[in-house]
C-alpha positions in Angstrom: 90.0 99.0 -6.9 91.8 95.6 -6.8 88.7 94.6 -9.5 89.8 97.4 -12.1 93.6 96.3 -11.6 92.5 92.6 -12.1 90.5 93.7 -15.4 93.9 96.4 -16.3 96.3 92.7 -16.6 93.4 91.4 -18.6 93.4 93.7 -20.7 97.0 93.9 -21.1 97.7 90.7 -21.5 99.7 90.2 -17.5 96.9 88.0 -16.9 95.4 85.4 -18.9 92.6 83.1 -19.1 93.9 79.4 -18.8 90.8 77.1 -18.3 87.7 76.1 -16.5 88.9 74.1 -13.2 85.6 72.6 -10.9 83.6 75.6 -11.9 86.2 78.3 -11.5 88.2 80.0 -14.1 92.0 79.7 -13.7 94.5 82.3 -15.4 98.0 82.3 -16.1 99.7 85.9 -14.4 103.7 87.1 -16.1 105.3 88.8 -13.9 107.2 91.8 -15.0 110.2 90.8 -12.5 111.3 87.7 -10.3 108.4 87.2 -7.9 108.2 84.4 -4.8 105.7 82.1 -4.9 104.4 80.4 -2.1 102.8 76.8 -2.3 101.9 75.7 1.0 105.2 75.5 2.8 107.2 75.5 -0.3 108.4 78.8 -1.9 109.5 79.3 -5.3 110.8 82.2 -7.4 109.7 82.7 -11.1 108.0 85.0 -13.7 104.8 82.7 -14.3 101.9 81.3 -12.3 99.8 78.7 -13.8 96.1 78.2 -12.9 95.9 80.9 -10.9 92.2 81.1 -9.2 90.8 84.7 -9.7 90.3 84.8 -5.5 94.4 84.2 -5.5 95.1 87.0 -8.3 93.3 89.9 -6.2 94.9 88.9 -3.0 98.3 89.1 -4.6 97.6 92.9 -6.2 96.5 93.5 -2.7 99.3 92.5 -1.0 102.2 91.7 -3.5 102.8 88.5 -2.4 101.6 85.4 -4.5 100.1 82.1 -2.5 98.0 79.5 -3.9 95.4 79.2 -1.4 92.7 77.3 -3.1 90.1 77.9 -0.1 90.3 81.9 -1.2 
C-alpha cells in the first residue's frame, strides 16, 4: 500500500524527483503542515525535505515520522 501512496505524491506533485545520488534517485517531499525532521541526533521542523531516498519516503508514510537514514 505504502507503494501506491508513494506513486499518489508523485502524481500529485507532494513528492518530486530531485536527482540521481550514487545510483539512487533522491526526491524532494512538501509537507502539507509543520513536520519534524530527524537528522541523526538533530531534529528540525519544516515543510520540505530535500534529497529524500525513496527507502526514507515509504518509511515516513508508514510511520509519519521523517528520518534520514541513508542505510534504509
Amino acid at each position: 500500500m505504502n507503494e501506491v501512496i508513494f506513486l499518489w505524491y508523485l502524481i500529485t506533485g507532494t513528492i518530486v524527483f530531485q536527482k540521481d545520488v550514487d545510483g539512487r534517485d533522491t526526491y524532494r517531499i512538501n509537507f502539507d503542515e509543520l513536520t519534524i525532521i530527524t537528522e541523526g541526533d538533530k531534529k528540525f521542523i519544516g515543510y520540505t525535505v530535500d534529497y529524500a531516498y525513496k527507502e526514507e519516503i515509504l518509511e515516513y508514510i508508514d510511520s509519519g515520522d521523517f528520518e534520514y537514514n541513508e542505510d534504509l
